[in-house]
C-alpha positions in Angstrom: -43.7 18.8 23.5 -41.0 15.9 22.8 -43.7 14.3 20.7 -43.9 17.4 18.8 -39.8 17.5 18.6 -39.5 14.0 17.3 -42.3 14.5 14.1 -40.5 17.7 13.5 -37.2 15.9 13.5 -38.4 13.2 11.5 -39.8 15.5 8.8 -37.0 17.8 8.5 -33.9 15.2 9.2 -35.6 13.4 5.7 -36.0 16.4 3.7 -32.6 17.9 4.5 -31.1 14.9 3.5 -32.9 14.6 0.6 -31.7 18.3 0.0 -28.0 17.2 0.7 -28.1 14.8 -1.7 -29.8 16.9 -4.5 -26.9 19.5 -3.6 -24.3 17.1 -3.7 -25.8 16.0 -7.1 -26.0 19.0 -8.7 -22.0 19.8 -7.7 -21.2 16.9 -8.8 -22.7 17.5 -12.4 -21.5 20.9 -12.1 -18.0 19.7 -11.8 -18.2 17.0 -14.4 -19.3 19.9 -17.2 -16.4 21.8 -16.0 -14.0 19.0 -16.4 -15.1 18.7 -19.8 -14.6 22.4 -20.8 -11.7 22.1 -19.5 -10.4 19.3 -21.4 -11.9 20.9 -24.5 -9.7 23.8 -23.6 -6.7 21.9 -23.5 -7.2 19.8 -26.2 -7.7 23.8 -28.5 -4.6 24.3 -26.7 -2.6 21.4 -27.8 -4.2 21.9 -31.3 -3.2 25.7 -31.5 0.4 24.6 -30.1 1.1 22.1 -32.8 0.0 25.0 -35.4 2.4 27.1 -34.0 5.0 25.1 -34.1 4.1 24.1 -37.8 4.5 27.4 -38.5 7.9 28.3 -36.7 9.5 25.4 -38.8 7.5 27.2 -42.1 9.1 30.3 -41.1 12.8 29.0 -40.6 12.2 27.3 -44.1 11.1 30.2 -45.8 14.2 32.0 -43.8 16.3 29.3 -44.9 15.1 29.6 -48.0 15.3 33.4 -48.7 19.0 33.0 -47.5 19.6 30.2 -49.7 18.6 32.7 -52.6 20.7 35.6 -51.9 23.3 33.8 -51.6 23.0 32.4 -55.2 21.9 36.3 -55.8 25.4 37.4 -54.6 27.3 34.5 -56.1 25.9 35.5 -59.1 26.5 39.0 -59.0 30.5 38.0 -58.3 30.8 36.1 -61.2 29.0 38.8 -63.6 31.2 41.3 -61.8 34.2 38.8 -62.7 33.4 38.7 -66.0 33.0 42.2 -66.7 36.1 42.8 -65.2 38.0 39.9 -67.8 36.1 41.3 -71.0 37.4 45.2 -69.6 40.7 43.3 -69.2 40.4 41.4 -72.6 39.2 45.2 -74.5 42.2 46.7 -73.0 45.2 44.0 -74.2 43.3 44.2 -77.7 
């Protein structure tokens, strides 16, 4: 009977190492393809942040921009208004 034991021991104590290691090597790939997704992920992420940010500083230059041109819009629309206002002046002394 302890004979018995000790060849079943020394069969299964062999494999199930074996088997721990296999599992243990497996995990360890597993985890290695998930670091690398997830550095993929964060490296889309740090591209798709950098394009957002390109495009907040298009936006406020566009904005900038735009405001830039209605304020030569309004200037403009001042110094017609003068204008007609001196020629109505000038028509009415004549």
């Amino acid at each position: 009977m302890k004979t018995a034991l000790l060849v079943l021991f020394a069969i299964l104590y062999p494999t199930i190492s074996v088997l721990n290691l296999f599992s243990d090597y497996k995990t360890m790939k597993s985890n290695n393809d998930l670091m690398k997704e997830i550095h993929k992920s964060n490296d889309l992420f740090d591209s798709l942040l950098e394009e957002v940010q390109a495009n907040k500083k298009l936006t406020e230059a566009v904005q900038h921009k735009a405001t830039a041109q209605d304020n030569f819009m309004w200037e403009s629309i001042v110094i017609l208004a003068k204008r007609i206002h001196n020629l109505e002046d000038n028509n009415y002394v004549k």
